[in-house]
N, C-alpha and C positions, 0 to 999 in steps of 0.2 A: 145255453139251456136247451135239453131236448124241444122238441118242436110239439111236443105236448102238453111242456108243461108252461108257463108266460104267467106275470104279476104286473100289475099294476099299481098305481099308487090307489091307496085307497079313497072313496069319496062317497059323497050323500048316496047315489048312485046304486052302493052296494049293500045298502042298510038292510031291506026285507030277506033277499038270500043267505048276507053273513048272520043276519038273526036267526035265520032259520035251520044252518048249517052248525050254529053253537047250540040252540035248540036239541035239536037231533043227536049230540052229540056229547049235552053236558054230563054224564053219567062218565063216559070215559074219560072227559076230560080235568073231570073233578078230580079225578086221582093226582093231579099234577100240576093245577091254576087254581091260585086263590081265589082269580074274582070273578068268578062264574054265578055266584050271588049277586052281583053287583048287575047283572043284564038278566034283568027278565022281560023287557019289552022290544018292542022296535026303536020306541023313542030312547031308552037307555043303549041301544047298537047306535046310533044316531049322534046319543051324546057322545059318548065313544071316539064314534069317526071325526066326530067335530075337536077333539082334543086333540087329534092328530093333526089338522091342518095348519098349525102354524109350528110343529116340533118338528123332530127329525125324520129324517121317511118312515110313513108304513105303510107296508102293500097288502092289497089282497092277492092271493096265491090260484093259480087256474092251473089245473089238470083237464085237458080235452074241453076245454072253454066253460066251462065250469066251477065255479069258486069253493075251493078246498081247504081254504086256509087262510091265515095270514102271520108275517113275519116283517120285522121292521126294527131301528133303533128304540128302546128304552129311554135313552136317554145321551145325552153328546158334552162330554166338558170340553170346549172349544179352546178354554185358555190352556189346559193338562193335554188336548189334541187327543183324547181318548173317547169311546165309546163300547155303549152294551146295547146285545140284540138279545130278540127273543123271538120264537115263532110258536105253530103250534098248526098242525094237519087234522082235518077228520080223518078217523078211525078205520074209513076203505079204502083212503087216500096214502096210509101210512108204506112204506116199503117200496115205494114208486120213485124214491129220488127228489121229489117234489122240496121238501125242506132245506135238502142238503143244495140244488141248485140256488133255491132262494136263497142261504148262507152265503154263496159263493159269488152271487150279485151284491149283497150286501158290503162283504168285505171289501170288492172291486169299489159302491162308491164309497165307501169308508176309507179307506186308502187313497183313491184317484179323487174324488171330487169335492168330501169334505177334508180332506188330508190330517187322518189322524194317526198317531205314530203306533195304539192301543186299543182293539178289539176286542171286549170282552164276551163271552157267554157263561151264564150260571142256570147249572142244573140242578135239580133235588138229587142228591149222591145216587139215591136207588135208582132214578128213571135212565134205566141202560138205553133205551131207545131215542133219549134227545142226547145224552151224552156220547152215544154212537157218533155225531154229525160231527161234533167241534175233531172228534179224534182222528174221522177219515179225513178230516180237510187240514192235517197238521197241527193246530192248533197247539197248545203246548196246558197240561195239565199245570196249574199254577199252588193250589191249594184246597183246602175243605173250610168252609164256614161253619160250624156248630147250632143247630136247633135257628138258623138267622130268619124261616119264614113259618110263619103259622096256618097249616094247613085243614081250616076247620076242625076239624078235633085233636091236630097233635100239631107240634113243631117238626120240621126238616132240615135236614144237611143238605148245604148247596154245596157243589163241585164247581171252582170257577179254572176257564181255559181262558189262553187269552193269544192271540196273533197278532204279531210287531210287525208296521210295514217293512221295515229289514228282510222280516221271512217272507212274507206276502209275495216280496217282490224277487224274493230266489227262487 
């Protein structure tokens, strides 16, 4: 990772910043997350981070020690040895590498620590700027999902990628 940018796992710790960072933020990011309704306090960032402490990693994301983000496992089929990420950058923070590094830690422990043989990422087909990340890091376009996520007033087409330890590790 550039020396600018570092993530950590996420915790109670970061609750008032990361609320305040989606705060400032959800207008843009509305365009592209469903559950931006779903936090409108600190104690709902809170609950949040506390759904994460017993699942699969998820980090908060720092640019210049600053919390910009975060990105993490969705979710992990342990028996299938598969998993799906997601992230997501504020809006001054976008174009900086910031996401794409965090990817590219992810896959490392998705591959090296919890050893899955299947990475996935699913995009809304239009958003060119998260579907940018899986394409510079190899990934391999797999397919299109039809209307699969409801985005406040309409349905979306996901784009899903996906990276085999095989390739990971060529």
């Amino acid at each position: 990772m550039k020396s600018d940018i570092s993530m950590e796992k996420l915790k109670e710790d970061h609750a008032s910043e990361l609320y305040e960072l989606t705060e400032c933020n959800r207008e843009y990011l509305r365009e592209w997350l469903p559950w931006l309704d779903s936090i409108g306090s600190i104690s709902d960032t809170m609950a949040f981070i506390e759904s994460t402490t017993n699942g699969p990693a998820t980090f908060a994301l720092f640019y210049s020690g600053k919390i910009c983000g975060v990105a993490g496992f969705h979710n992990i089929n342990s028996q299938h040895k598969y998993g799906s990420i997601g992230y997501w950058i504020a809006q001054n923070r976008t174009g900086k590498g910031i996401a794409t590094a965090a990817v590219k830690e992810l896959l490392r422990i998705g591959f090296e620590e919890y050893s899955l043989n299947k990475i996935e990422i699913r995009c809304a087909k239009n958003n060119s700027k998260s579907r940018a990340i899986p394409e510079r890091l190899g990934f391999k376009y797999e397919a299109s999902l039809r209307q699969c996520e409801w985005l406040y007033s309409k349905f979306v087409d996901h784009a899903i990628y996906s990276m085999l330890a095989s390739e990971y590790r060529a």
